[in-house]
C-alpha positions as CSV (number, residue, x, y, z in Angstrom):
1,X,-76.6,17.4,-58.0
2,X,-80.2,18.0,-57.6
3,X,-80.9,19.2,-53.7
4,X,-84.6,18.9,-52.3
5,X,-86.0,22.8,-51.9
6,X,-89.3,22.1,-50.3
7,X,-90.2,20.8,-46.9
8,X,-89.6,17.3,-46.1
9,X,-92.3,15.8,-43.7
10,X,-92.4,18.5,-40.7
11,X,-95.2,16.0,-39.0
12,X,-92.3,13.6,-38.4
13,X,-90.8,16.3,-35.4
14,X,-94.2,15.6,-33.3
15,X,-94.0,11.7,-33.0
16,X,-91.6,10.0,-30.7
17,X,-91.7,6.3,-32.1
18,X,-90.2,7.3,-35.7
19,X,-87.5,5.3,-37.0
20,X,-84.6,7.6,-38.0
21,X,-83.2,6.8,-41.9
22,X,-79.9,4.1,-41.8
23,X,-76.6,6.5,-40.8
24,X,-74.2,7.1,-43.5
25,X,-70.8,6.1,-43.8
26,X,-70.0,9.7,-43.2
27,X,-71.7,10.1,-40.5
28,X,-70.0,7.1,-38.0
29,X,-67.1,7.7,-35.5
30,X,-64.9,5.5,-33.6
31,X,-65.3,4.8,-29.8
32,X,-63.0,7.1,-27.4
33,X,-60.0,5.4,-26.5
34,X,-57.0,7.3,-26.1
35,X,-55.1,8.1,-23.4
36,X,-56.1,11.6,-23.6
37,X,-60.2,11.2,-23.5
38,X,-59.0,9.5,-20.2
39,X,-57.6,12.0,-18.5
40,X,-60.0,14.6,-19.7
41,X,-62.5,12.2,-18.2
42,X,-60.6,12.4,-14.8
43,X,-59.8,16.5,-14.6
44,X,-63.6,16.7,-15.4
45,X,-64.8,14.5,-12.9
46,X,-62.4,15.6,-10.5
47,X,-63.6,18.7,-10.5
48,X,-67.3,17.9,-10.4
49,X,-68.3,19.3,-13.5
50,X,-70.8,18.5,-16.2
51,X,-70.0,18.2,-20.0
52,X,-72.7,19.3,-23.3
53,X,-70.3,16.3,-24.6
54,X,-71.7,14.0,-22.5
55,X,-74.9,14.8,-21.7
56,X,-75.8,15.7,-25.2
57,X,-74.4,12.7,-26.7
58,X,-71.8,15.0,-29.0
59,X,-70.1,12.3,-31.5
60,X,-66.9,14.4,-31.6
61,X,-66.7,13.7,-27.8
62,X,-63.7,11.1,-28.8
63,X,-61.4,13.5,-30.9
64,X,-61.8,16.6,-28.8
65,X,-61.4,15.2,-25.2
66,X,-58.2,13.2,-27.2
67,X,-56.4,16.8,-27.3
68,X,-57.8,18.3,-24.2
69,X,-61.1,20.5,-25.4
70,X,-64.0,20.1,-23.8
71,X,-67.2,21.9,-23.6
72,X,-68.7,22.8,-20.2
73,X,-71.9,22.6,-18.6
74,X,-72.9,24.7,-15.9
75,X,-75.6,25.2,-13.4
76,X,-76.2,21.7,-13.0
77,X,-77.4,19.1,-15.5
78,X,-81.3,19.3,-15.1
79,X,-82.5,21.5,-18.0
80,X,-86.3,23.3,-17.0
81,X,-87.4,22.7,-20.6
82,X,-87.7,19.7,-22.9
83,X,-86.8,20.4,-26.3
84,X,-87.0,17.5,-28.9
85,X,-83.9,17.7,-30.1
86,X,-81.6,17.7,-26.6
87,X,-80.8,14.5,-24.9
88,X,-80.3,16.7,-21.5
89,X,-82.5,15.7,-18.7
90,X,-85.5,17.8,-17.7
91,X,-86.8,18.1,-14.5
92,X,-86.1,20.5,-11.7
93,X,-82.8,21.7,-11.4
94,X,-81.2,21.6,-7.9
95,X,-79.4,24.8,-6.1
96,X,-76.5,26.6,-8.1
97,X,-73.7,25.2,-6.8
98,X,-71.3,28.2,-5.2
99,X,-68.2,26.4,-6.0
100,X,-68.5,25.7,-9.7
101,X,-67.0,28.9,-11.1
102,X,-63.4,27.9,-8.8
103,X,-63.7,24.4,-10.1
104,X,-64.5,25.8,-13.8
105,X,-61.4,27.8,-13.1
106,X,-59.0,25.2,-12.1
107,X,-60.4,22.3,-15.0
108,X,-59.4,25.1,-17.4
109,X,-55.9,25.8,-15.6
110,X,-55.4,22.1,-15.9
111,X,-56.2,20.8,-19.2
112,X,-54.1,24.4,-20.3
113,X,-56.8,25.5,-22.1
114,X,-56.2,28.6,-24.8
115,X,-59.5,28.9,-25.6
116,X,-63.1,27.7,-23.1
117,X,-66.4,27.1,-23.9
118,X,-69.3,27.5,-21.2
119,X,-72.6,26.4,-21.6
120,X,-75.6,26.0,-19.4
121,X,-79.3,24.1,-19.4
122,X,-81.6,26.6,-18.9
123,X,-82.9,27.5,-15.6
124,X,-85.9,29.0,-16.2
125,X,-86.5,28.9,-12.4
126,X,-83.8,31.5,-11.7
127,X,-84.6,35.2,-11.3
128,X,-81.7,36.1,-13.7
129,X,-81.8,32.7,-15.6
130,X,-78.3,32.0,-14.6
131,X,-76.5,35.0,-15.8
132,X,-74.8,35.5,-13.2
133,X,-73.5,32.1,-12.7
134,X,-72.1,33.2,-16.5
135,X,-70.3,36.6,-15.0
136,X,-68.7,34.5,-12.0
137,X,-67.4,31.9,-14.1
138,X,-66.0,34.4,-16.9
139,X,-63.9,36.3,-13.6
140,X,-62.5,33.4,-12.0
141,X,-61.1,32.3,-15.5
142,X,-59.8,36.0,-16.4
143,X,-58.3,35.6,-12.9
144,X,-56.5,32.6,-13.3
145,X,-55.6,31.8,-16.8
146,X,-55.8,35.4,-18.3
147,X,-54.5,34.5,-21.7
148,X,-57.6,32.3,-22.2
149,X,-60.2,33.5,-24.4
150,X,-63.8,32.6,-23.6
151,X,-66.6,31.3,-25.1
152,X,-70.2,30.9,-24.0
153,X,-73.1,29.7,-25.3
154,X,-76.0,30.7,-23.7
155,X,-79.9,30.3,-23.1
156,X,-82.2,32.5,-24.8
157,X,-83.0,34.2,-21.0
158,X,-86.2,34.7,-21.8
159,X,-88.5,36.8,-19.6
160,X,-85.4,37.7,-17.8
161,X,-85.0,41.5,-17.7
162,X,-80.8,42.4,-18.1
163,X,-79.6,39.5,-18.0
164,X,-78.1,39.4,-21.1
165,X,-76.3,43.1,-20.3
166,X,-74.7,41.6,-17.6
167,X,-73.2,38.9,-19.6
168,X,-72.1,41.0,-22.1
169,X,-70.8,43.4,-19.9
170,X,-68.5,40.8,-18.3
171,X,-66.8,40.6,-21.8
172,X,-66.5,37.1,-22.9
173,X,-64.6,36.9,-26.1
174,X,-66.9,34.8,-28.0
175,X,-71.1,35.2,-27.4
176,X,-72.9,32.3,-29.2
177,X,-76.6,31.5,-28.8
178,X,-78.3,28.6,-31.2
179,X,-81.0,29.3,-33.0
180,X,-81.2,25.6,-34.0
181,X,-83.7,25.3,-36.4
182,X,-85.8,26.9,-39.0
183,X,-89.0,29.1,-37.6
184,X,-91.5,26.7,-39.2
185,X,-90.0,23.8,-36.8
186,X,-90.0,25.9,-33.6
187,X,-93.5,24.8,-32.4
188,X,-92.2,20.7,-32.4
189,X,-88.3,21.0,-32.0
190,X,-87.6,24.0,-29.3
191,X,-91.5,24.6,-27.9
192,X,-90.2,26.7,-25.2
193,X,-88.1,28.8,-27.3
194,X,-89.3,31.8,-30.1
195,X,-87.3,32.1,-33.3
196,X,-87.4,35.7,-32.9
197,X,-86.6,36.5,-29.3
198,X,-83.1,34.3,-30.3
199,X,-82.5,36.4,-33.3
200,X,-83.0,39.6,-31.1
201,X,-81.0,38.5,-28.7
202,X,-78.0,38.1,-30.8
203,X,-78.8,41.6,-32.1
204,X,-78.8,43.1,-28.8
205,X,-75.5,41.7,-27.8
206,X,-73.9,43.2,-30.6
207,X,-75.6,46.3,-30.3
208,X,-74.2,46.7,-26.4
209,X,-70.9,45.5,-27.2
210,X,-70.1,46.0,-31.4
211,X,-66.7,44.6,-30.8
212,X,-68.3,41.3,-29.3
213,X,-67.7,38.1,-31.9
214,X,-71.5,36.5,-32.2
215,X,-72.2,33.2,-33.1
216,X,-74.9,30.9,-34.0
217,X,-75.7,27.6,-35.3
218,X,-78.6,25.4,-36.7
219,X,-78.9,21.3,-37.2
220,X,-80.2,20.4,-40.3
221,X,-82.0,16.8,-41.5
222,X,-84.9,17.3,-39.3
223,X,-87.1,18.7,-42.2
224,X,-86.3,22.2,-43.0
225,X,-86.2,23.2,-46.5
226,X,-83.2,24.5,-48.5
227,X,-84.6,28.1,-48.6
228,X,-85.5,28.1,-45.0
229,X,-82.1,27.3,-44.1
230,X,-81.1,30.0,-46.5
231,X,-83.4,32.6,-44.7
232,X,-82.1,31.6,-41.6
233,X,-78.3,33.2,-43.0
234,X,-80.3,36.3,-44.2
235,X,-81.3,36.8,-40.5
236,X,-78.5,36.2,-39.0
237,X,-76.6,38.6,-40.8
238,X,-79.0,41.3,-40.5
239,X,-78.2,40.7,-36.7
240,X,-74.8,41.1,-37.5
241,X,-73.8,37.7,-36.3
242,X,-70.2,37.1,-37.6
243,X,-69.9,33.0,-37.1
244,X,-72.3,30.3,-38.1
245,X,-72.2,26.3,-37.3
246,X,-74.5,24.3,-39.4
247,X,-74.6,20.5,-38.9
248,X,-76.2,17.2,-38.9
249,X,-79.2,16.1,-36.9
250,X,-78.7,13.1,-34.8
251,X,-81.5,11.5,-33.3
252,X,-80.6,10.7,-29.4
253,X,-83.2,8.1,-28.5
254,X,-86.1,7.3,-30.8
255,X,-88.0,9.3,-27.8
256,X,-86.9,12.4,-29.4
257,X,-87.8,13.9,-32.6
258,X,-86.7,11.4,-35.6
259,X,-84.0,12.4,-38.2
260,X,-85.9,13.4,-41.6
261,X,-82.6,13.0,-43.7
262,X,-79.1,13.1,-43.7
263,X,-77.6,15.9,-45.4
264,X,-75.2,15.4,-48.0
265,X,-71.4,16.5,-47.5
266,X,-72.2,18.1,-51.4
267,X,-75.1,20.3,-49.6
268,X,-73.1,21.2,-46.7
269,X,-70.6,22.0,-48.5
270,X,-72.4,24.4,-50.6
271,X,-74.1,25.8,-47.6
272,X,-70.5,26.9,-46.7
273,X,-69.9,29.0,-49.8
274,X,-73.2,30.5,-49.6
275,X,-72.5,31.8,-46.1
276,X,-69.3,33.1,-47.1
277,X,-70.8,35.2,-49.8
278,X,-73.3,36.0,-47.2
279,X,-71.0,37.9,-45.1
280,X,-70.6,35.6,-42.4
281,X,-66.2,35.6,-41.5
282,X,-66.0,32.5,-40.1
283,X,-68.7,29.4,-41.5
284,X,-68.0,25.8,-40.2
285,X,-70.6,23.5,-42.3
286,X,-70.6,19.9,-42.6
287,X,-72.2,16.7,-41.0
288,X,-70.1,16.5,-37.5
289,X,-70.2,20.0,-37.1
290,X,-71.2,21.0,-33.5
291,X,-71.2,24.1,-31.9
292,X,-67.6,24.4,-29.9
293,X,-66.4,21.4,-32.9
294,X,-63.5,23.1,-33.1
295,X,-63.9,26.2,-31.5
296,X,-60.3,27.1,-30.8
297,X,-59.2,26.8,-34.5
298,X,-62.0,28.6,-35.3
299,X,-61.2,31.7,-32.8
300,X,-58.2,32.0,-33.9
301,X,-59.5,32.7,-37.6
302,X,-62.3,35.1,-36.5
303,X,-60.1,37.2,-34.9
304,X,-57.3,37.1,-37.9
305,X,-60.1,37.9,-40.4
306,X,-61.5,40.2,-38.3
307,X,-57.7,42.2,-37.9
308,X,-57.4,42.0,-41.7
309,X,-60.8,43.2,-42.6
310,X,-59.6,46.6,-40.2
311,X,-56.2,47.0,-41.6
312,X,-58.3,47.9,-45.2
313,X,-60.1,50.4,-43.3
């Protein structure tokens, strides 16, 4: 199969009114409508907490709040910047709210979660960018439900001197930051954000903490070429980074940026094997892939891999 290497229309990231290509077969999902999505909805609610599921529009949101997973959002649900992929609002977020790291606590105690993952919006308006919102959250889970591991994805906490040290140093199992697309797109796709601040920051984590898991992940369909993506593997691994999600683009409203293509499951596929022989232990690659898709499963192999590759030593 012939794949497209070069770049694919990057001037369709900067207009709002393009129509995205016809979705796939591959691609659809069915509506949530078991009895478990249901009370997820409820234990969530109850507790006053927000969702990346929701709020982002995830298309898994069906199967994984079927069997109890869901991904968390905290420090409110106003993001401080507006990138043109995210279907989170922007605008200006309100207080952190004191209580959210109990109610984290007890959501997790009740849907018997093994493994949690915490995200945020960023809060650029905060002195440590929410880090320590991060910290409180990560206790009062190791307090409660101490066989849970813990996985957060986090801003880039730019401009935010030690923040990241104190996450780290609060030893959450799993430390993920996206570096969603290819450098070239940065400018139309994540305007707040630099390519290589997210890269070091990955580094860094790993450097404080080398037994750490790191993680990343990228969308694809949104213009980036082959090689790109490619080079974006290369840097990751020179940063160490052990796990990488790669998956499909999906255009929230047609104010956002439009969907260039939809990648192949042939091409993600193959983007699999190529991260394996990268180095990467764990590589989760195809079009529904999202960042926590999964992420229990996909703990549990890190860690196995990770136990195997030191019993050669």
């Amino acid at each position: 199969m012939a794949i497209d290497t070069g770049p694919r229309h990057p001037e369709k990231v900067h207009r709002a009114d393009n129509p995205s290509p016809r979705k796939p077969a591959w691609i659809r999902v069915k509506a949530p409508t078991s009895a478990g999505y249901g009370e997820t909805h409820r234990i969530i609610r109850e507790h006053g907490l927000h969702t990346v599921c929701e709020e982002a529009g995830c298309p898994n949101i069906g199967e994984c709040w079927t069997h109890r997973h869901a991904t968390v959002m905290i420090l409110g649900d106003i993001c401080t910047r507006a990138c043109a992929f995210c279907n989170v609002a922007t605008g200006k977020p309100g207080a952190v709210n004191p209580h959210e790291p109990d109610n984290l606590a007890e959501t997790v105690q009740k849907l018997g979660l093994r493994h949690v993952v915490i995200t945020s919006v960023d809060r650029d308006d905060l002195d440590d960018g929410g880090a320590d919102q991060f910290v409180r959250c990560i206790a009062r889970i190791r307090a409660t439900s101490a066989a849970t591991t813990i996985e957060i994805l986090t801003p880039d906490f730019r401009h935010k001197d030690g923040a990241l040290e104190r996450v780290v140093a609060a030893r959450p199992d799993v430390f993920n930051h996206n570096l969603e697309t290819v450098p070239r797109l940065y400018p139309g796709i994540r305007p707040g954000a630099r390519y290589y601040h997210s890269l070091r920051l990955l580094d860094r984590a790993k450097e404080i903490d080398p037994s750490l898991f790191t993680k990343s992940g990228i969308m694809v369909g949104l213009g980036e070429s082959r090689v790109e993506v490619l080079q974006v593997m290369d840097d990751l691994r020179s940063a160490d980074v052990d796990f990488l999600t790669i998956g499909q683009y999906l255009q929230p409203t047609r104010k956002h940026a439009a969907v260039d293509r939809f990648v192949t499951p042939e091409e993600f596929e193959e983007y699999r094997e190529i991260g394996r022989a990268k180095g990467f232990l764990v590589i989760a690659s195809s079009p529904l892939t999202r960042s926590s898709y999964h992420a229990d499963r996909d703990f549990a192999e890190l860690r196995r891999i990770r136990q195997e590759l030191l019993a050669r030593v």
